[in-house]
C-alpha positions in Angstrom: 0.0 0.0 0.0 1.4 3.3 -1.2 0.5 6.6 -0.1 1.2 9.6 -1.9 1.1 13.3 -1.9 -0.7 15.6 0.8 -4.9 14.3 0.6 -3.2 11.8 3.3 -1.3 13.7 5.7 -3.8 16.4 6.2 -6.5 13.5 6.5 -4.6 12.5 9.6 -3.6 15.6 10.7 -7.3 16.8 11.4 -6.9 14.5 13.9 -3.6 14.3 15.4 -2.9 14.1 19.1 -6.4 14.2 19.2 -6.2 18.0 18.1 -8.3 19.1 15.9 -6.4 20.8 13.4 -8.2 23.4 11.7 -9.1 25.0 14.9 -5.2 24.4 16.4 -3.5 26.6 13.0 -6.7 29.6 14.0 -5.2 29.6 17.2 -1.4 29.7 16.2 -2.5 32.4 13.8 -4.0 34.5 16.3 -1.1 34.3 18.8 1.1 35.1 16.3 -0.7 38.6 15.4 -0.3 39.0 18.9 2.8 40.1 17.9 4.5 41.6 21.0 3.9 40.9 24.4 5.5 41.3 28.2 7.0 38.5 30.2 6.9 39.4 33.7 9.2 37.2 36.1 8.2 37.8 39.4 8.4 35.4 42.0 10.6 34.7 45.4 13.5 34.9 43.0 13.1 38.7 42.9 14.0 38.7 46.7 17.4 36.8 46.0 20.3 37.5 44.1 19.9 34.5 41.9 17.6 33.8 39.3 17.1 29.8 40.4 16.1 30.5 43.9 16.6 28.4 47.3 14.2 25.6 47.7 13.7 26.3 51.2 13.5 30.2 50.9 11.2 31.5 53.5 8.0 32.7 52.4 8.6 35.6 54.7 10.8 37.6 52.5 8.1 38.0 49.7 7.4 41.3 50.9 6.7 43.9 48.7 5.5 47.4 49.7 4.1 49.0 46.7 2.5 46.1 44.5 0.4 47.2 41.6 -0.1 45.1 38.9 -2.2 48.2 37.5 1.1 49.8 36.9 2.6 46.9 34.6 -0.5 46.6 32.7 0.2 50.7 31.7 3.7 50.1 31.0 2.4 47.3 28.3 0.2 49.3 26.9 2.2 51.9 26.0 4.5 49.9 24.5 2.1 48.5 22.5 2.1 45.5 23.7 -1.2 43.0 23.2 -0.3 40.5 26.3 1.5 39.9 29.4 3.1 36.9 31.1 3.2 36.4 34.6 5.7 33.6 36.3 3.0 32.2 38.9 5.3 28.9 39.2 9.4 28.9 39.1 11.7 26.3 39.1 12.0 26.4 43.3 8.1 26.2 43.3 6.7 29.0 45.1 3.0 29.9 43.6 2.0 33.3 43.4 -1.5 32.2 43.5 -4.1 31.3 46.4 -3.7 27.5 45.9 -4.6 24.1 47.6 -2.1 22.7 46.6 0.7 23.5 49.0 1.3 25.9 51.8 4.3 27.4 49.9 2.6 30.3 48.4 2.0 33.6 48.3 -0.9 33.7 50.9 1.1 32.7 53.6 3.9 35.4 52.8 3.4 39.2 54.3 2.0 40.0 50.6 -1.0 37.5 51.4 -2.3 39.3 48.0 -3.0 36.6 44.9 -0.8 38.4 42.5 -2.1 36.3 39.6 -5.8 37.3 40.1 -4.5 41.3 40.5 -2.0 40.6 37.2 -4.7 39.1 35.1 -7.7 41.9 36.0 -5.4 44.6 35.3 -4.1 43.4 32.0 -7.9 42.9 30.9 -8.7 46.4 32.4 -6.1 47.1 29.2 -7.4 45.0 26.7 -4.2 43.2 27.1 -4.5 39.1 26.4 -3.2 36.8 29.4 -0.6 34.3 29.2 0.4 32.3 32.6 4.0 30.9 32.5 4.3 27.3 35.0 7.5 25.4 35.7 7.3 21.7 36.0 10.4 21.5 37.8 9.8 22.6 41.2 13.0 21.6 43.6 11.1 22.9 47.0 8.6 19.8 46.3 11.5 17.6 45.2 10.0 17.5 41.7 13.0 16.8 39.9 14.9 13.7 37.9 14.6 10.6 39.6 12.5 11.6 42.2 8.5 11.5 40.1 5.8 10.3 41.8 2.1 10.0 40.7 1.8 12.6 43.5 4.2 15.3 42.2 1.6 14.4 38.2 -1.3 14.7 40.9 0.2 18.4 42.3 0.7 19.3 38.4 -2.8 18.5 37.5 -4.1 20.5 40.3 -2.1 23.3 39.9 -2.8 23.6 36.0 -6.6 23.3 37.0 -6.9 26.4 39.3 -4.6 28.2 37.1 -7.2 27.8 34.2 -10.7 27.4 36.1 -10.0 30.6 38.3 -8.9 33.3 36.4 -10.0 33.7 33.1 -9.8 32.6 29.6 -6.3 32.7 29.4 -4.6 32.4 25.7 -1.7 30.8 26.7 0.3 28.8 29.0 4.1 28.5 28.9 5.6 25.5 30.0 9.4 25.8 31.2 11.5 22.8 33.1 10.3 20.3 31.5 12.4 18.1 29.3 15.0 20.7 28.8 18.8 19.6 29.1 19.5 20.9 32.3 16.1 20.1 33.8 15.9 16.1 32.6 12.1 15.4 33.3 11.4 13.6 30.4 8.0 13.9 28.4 7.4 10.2 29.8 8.0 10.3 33.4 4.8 13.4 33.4 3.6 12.5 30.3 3.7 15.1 28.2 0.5 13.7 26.1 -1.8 13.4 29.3 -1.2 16.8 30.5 -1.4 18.3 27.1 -5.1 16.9 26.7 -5.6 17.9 30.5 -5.2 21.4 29.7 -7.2 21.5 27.0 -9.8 20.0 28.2 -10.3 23.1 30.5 -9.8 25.6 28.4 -9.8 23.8 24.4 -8.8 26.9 23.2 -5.1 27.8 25.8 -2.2 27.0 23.5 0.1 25.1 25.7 4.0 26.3 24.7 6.7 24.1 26.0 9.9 25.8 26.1 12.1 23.1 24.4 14.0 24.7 21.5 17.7 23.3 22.7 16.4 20.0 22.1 14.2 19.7 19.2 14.4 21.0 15.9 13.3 23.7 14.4 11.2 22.6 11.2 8.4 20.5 13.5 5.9 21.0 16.2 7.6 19.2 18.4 5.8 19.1 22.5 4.2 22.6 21.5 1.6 24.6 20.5 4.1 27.1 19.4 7.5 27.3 18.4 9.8 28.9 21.4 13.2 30.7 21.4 15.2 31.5 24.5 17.7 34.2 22.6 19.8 34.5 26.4 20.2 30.7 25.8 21.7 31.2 22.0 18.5 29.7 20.5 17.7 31.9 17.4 15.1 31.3 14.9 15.6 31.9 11.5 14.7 35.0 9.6 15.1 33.3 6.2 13.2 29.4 6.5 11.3 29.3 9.6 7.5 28.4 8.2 5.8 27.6 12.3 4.3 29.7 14.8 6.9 30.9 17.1 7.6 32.7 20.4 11.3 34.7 20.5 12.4 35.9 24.1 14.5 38.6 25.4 14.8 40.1 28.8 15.0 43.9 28.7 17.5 43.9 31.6 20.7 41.5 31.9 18.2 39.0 33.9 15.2 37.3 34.0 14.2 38.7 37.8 15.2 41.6 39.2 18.5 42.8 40.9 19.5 45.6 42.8 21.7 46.6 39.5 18.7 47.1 37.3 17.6 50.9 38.3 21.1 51.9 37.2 21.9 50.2 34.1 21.1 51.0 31.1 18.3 48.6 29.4 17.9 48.2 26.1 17.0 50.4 23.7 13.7 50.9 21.9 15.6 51.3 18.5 17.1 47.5 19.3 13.8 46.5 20.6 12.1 47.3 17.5 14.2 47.0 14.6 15.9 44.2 15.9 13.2 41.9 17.9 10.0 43.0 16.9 9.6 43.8 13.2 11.4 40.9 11.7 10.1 38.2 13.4 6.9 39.4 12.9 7.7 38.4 9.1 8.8 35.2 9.9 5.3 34.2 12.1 7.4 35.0 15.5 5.5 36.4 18.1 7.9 38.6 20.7 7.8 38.7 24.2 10.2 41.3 26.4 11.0 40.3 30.1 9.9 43.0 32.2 11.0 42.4 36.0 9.4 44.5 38.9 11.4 45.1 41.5 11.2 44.5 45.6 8.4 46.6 45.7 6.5 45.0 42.9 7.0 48.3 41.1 8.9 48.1 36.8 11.7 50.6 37.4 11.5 54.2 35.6 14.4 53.3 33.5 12.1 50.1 31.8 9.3 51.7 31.8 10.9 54.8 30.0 12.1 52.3 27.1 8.8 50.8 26.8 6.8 54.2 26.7 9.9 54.6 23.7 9.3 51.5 22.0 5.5 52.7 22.1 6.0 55.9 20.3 8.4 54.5 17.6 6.1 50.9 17.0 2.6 51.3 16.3 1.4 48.0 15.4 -0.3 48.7 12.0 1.8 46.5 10.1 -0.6 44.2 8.0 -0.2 40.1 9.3 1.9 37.6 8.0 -0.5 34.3 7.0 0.7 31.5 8.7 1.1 28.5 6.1 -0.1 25.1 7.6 1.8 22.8 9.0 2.3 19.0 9.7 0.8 18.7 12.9 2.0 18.0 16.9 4.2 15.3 17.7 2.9 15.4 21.3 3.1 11.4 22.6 5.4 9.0 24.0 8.0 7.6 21.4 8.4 4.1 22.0 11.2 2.7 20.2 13.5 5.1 22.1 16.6 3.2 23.5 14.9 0.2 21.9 17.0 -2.0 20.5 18.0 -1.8 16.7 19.7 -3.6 13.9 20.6 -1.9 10.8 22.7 -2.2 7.3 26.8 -1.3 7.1 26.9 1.9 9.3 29.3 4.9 8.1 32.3 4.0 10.7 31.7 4.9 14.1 27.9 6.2 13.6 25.8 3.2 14.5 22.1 2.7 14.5 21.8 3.3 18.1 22.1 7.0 17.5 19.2 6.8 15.9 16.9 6.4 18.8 19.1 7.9 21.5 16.6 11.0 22.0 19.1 12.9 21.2 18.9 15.3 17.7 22.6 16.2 17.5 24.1 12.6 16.9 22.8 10.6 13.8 23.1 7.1 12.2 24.8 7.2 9.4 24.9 4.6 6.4 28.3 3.2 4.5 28.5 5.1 1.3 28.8 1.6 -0.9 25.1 0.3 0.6 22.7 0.7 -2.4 19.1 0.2 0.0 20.3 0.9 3.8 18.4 0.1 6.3 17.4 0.4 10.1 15.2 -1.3 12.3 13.6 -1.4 16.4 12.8 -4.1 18.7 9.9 -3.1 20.6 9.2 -4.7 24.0 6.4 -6.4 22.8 3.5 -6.3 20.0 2.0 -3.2 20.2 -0.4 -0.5 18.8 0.9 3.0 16.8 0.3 4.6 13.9 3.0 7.6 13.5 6.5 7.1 12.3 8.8 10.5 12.5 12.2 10.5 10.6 14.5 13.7 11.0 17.5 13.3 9.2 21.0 15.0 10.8 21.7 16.6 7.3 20.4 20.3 7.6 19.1 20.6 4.5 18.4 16.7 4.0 19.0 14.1 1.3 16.4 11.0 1.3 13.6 11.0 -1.3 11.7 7.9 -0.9 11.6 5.2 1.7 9.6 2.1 2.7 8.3 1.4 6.3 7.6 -2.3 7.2 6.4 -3.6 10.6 6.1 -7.4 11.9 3.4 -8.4 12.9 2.9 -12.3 14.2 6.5 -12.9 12.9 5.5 -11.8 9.2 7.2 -8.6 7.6 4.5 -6.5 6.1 5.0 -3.0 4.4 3.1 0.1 5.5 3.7 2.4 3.0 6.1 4.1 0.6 6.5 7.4 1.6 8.5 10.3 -0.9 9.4 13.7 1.1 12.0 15.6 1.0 11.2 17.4 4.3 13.9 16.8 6.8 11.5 16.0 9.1 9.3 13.6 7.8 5.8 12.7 9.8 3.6 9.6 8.7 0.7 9.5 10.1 -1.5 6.4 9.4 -4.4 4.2 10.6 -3.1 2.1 13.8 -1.3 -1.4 13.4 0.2 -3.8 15.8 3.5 -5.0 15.5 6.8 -5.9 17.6 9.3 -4.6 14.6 9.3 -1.5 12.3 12.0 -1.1 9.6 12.9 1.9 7.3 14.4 1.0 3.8 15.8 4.3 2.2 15.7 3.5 -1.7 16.4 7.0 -3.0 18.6 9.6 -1.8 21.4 12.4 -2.7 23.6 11.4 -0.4 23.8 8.1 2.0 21.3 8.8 5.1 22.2 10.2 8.0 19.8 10.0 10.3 19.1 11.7 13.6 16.1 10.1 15.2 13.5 8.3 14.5 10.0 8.1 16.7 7.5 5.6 16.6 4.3 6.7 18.7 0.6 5.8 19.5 -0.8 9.3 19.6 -4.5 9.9 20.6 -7.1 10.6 17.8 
C-alpha cells in the first residue's frame, strides 16, 4: 500500500494528538498577530540575588510594599504590547496564586495578595491578552529527575486546573522545566500527552507552549503549540526558512528577575527592541515577548518603563499580518522505540544505528557510502499498537527521497507504505497497526542517510 502526496497527511492531521487541526493553525494564527507581548518574572526569586532560587527560601521575604499590577498593565500598553506573562510557578516552586495545593505560596507570605488574580484583571482592564507561565520542575517539592511520583503528576494536575478554572480565559500557557537539558524530566515520566489533553480540556482553546528549542528541531511542532526561542540561551530562529508559529524571548535587563543593578543600568533600547526583535520576526510568524522584572516593591523601574513608553511611540502595530502556512501537525506522545534496540545495514564507521533512537537530535546514524538500499530497524518490547513514524535526518538541508516502512506483525514482515518527502522532518501518520518490529528502507537519496532520530508513537485521535 502506497501513499502519496498531501490528501493523506492532512486527512490525519485533522486528527492528530487528538487536536483538531483546523481549529489548532486559527489559534497559532491569532497568537502570532499577537505580535509583542511582556513577560513578567516575578516570584521569590526577585527577593534573592539569583535567578534559580533556594528551595527552602522562606515565604517571609516576599514582601513587597508597593505592588500594583495596574502599573505593569500601563507600561504594556504603551509599548504597544497586546499580552503579558506572569511567572506564577518557578523552578523552586513558590506559587503566586491562592492554591490548595501546597502551603508554599504567596498567601502565607506578608503579601498574602494573589498576584495572579490582580496581574490578570489589570491586563484585561487594558485589553491586554493573558498568558500564565508554570514550571514543571519545582525543587522545594523535590519534583525533579529521579524523584517522580504519581503525587508530584497529581500536584501538576491541580495546579494547571486552578490556574485555568479561576482566572479567566487565558490564551496561553508556557511551559518551562520540562524536558530541557539541564532540567531532565522527560515527556514520559509526566507524560507530556496526558497533561497536554488535561489542559485543553479546560480551556480547548489555551495553547500550551513548552519551552524546548535546545532539544528539538526547528522545522516540526515538536511538545508545543508554538515554536519557542530563549535568545539568552543562544536559540535563534531563523529569519530566512522558519515556516511555524513561534515565540522569541529577550529580557530587557541583563536577567530574567530583578537585581538591585537594574535601576542603574542601562536597558535596552527601543531602537534595538524594534528594529531588531519585533519587526522581523513578525515576518517570519514570531510572536515577541520582552522580560519586564518588577522590583522588591512590585513596582517596573522608571528606566524600563521609560524604554517601553519609547518603544511605544516608535512601533505602532499597524503593520498588516503575516499568514501563517499550515503545517504537519503536533508530535505530542510518547516515542516508544527510544533506546529500543535496533539492527541496521553497514553503518558509516563509528555512527551506529543506536544514534538513531538515542533522544538525542545532535548525533545521527549514518549509512556506508557503498550500501545501495540501507536500512534500520527497532525491537519493541512487545506487540503493540501505533500509527505515526517520524524520521528527522541530521543533514540540515536533507538528502532522502523515498523510503519504505515495514512492521512485523505475528512474525511476518509487512510493508506500511512508501512514503517520498523531501522534508527533513518527515511525519507519517497512518491508521493504527500492531507490530513488535518496524524497519525503514531508504531506496532514493542524494547522499547516504544520516539520520538523527526516529519516533514511533501511538498518539491519541
Amino acid at each position: 500500500m502506497k501513499f502519496t502526496g498531501n490528501l493523506f497527511v492532512l486527512l490525519f492531521c485533522a486528527l492528530a494528538g487528538g487536536v483538531n487541526a483546523q481549529n489548532l493553525h486559527k489559534l497559532q494564527q491569532e497568537f502570532v498577530n499577537l505580535r509583542f507581548g511582556m513577560f513578567i518574572h516575578y516570584n521569590i526569586p526577585t527577593y534573592m540575588d539569583e535567578d534559580w532560587a533556594d528551595p527552602e527560601a522562606s515565604p517571609d521575604i516576599f514582601n513587597p510594599s508597593k505592588l500594583d499590577c495596574n502599573q505593569w498593565a500601563e507600561a504594556a500598553r504603551a509599548a504597544n504590547m497586546s499580552y503579558g506573562c506572569l511567572t506564577t510557578k518557578h523552578h523552586s516552586g513558590f506559587c503566586i496564586w491562592d492554591t490548595k495545593t501546597t502551603d508554599y505560596n504567596v498567601m502565607n507570605s506578608p503579601c498574602k495578595r494573589d498576584v495572579v488574580r490582580e496581574y490578570a484583571d489589570a491586563f484585561r482592564r487594558q485589553g491586554l491578552k493573558v498568558m500564565l507561565y508554570y514550571s514543571i520542575l519545582d525543587t522545594h517539592h523535590r519534583l525533579r529527575p529521579g524523584r517522580i511520583s504519581s503525587r508530584h503528576i497529581e500536584m501538576i494536575k491541580a495546579q494547571l486546573a486552578e490556574l485555568l478554572t479561576n482566572y479567566g480565559e487565558i490564551t496561553a500557557l508556557i511551559i518551562d522545566g520540562w524536558d530541557a537539558p539541564w532540567s531532565r524530566i522527560s515527556y514520559d515520566e509526566i507524560p507530556f500527552e496526558d497533561i497536554y489533553h488535561f489542559v485543553k480540556s479546560l480551556q480547548p482553546n489555551c495553547l500550551l507552549m513548552d519551552l524546548n528549542a535546545a532539544k528539538y528541531p526547528a522545522d516540526a511542532l515538536y511538545y508545543t503549540d508554538i515554536k519557542s526561542y530563549e535568545q539568552g540561551a543562544g536559540q535563534h530562529i531563523s529569519k530566512e526558512t522558519n515556516r511555524l508559529p513561534a515565540l522569541s524571548c529577550l529580557p530587557i535587563n541583563s536577567n530574567w528577575f530583578w537585581k538591585e543593578s537594574f535601576p542603574v543600568t542601562p536597558v535596552k533600547k527601543a531602537e534595538e527592541i524594534v528594529n531588531d526583535n519585533i519587526i522581523p520576526f513578525n515576518r517570519v510568524y514570531c510572536n515577541f515577548i520582552l522580560n519586564v522584572a518588577p522590583n522588591r516593591d512590585g513596582l517596573v523601574d522608571d528606566n524600563a518603563v521609560d524604554a517601553l513608553r519609547k518603544t511605544g511611540d516608535l512601533w505602532k502595530n499597524t503593520e498588516s499580518y503575516a499568514q501563517l502556512p499550515p503545517n504537519d501537525g503536533l508530535i505530542i506522545s510518547s516515542d516508544i522505540i527510544k533506546h529500543k534496540p535496533s539492527d541496521s545495514s553497514w553503518s558509516h564507521d563509528m555512527n551506529i544505528m543506536d544514534f538513531a533512537n538515542d533522544d538525542d537530535f545532535t548525533t545521527a546514524w549514518r549509512s556506508n557510502p557503498v550500501v545501495e538500499k540501507p536500512w534500520i530497524e527497532f525491537e519493541l518490547d512487545r506487540e503493540q499498537p501505533f500509527n505515526m513514524v517520524t524520521i528527522h535526518e541530521g543533514r540540515r538541508n536533507g538528502a532522502v527521497r523515498k523510503y519504505r516502512i515495514d512492521y512485523m506483525e505475528n512474525n511476518v514482515w509487512k510493508t506500511l507504505l512508501t512514503g517520498e518527502n523531501e522534508k527533513r522532518t518527515k511525519i507519517e501518520r497512518f491508521p493504527g497497526v500492531w507490530g513488535n518490529k518496524i524497519r525503514i528502507t531508504f531506496e532514493q537519496f542524494d547522499a547516504p542517510p544520516a539520520i538523527a532520530e526516529i519516533g514511533v508513537y501511538n498518539e491519541k485521535r
